[in-house]
Legacy VTK file of the C-alpha trace (Angstrom):
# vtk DataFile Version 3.0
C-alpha trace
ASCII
DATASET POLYDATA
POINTS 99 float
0.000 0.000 0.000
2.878 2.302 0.688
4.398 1.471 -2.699
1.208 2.621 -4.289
0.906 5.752 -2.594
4.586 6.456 -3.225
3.966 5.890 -6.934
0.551 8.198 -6.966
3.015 10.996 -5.353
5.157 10.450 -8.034
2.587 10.475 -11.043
1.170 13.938 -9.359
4.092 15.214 -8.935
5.297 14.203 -12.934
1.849 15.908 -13.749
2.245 18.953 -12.331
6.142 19.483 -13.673
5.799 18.407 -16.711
3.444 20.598 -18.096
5.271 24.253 -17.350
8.247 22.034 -18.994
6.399 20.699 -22.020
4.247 24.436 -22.092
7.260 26.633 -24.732
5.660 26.511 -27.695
6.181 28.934 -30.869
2.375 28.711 -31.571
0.489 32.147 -30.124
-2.341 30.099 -28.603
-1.068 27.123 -26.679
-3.556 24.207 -25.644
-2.236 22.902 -22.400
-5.013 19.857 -22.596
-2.887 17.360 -24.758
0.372 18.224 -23.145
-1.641 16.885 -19.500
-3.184 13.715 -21.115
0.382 13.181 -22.481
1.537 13.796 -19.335
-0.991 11.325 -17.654
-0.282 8.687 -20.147
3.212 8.814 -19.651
2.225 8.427 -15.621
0.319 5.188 -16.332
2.892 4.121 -18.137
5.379 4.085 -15.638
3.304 3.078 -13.069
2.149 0.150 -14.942
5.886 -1.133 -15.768
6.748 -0.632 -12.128
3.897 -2.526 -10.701
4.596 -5.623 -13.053
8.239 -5.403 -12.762
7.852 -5.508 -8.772
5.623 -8.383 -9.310
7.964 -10.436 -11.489
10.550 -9.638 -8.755
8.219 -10.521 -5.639
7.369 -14.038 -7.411
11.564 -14.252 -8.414
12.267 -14.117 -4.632
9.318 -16.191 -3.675
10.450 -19.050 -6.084
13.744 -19.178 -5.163
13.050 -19.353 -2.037
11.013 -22.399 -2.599
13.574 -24.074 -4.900
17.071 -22.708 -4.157
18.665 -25.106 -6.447
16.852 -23.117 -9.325
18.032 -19.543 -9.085
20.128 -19.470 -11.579
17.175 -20.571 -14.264
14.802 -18.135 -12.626
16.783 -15.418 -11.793
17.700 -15.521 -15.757
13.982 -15.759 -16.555
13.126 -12.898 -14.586
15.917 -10.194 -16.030
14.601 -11.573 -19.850
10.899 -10.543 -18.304
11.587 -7.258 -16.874
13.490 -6.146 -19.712
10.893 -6.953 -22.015
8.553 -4.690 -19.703
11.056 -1.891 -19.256
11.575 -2.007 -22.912
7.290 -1.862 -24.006
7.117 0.694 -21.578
10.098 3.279 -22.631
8.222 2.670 -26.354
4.885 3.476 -24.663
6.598 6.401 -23.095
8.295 8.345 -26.262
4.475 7.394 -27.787
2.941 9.813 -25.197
5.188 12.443 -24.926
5.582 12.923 -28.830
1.748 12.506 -29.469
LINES 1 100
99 0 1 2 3 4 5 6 7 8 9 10 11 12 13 14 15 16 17 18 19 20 21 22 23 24 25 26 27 28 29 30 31 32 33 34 35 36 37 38 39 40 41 42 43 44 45 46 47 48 49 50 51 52 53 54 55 56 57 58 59 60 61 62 63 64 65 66 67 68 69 70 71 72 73 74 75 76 77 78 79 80 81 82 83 84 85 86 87 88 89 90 91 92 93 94 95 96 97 98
C-alpha cells in the first residue's frame, strides 16, 4: 500500500512538472489539454511497468526461495521478463510524450 501511494506521489508530482516544462511553444495560442493527457499517459505508463516489474521480482524471490537449487534458471527468466517490460514501456513512453 505504501508502494502505491509512493507511486501516486510520483505520477502527481510528474503531472504537475511536466506541463510548465512541455508548455514553450512557438504557436500564439497554446492548448495545455494534450500536453496533461500526455503527461498522464506517460504516468500510467510508468506506473504500470513498475507494478509488473515488482511483481515479477516478488514471485523471483518467492520461487527461489522455494527451490534454491533453481536460481540461476529463474533469476535468468526474470531479467529476460523485466526487460521486455522496461523495454514496451520506454516505447509506450516516447508514444505519449511525442503525441
Amino acid at each position: 500500500m505504501q508502494a502505491l501511494s509512493l507511486m501516486t506521489r510520483i505520477v502527481g508530482a510528474f503531472c504537475v512538472l511536466a506541463v510548465p516544462a512541455m508548455a514553450q511553444t512557438d504557436k500564439v495560442v497554446a492548448m495545455p489539454g494534450p500536453m496533461v493527457l500526455n503527461a498522464l499517459g506517460a504516468g500510467l505508463v510508468i506506473l504500470g511497468a513498475g507494478l509488473g516489474i515488482g511483481k515479477i521480482g516478488s514471485s523471483a524471490v518467492e520461487s527461489i526461495a522455494r527451490q534454491p537449487e533453481a536460481s540461476g534458471t529463474i533469476q535468468t527468466a526474470m531479467i529476460i521478463a523485466a526487460a521486455l517490460i522496461e523495454g514496451v514501456a520506454l516505447f509506450a513512453l516516447i508514444i505519449c510524450l511525442i503525441s
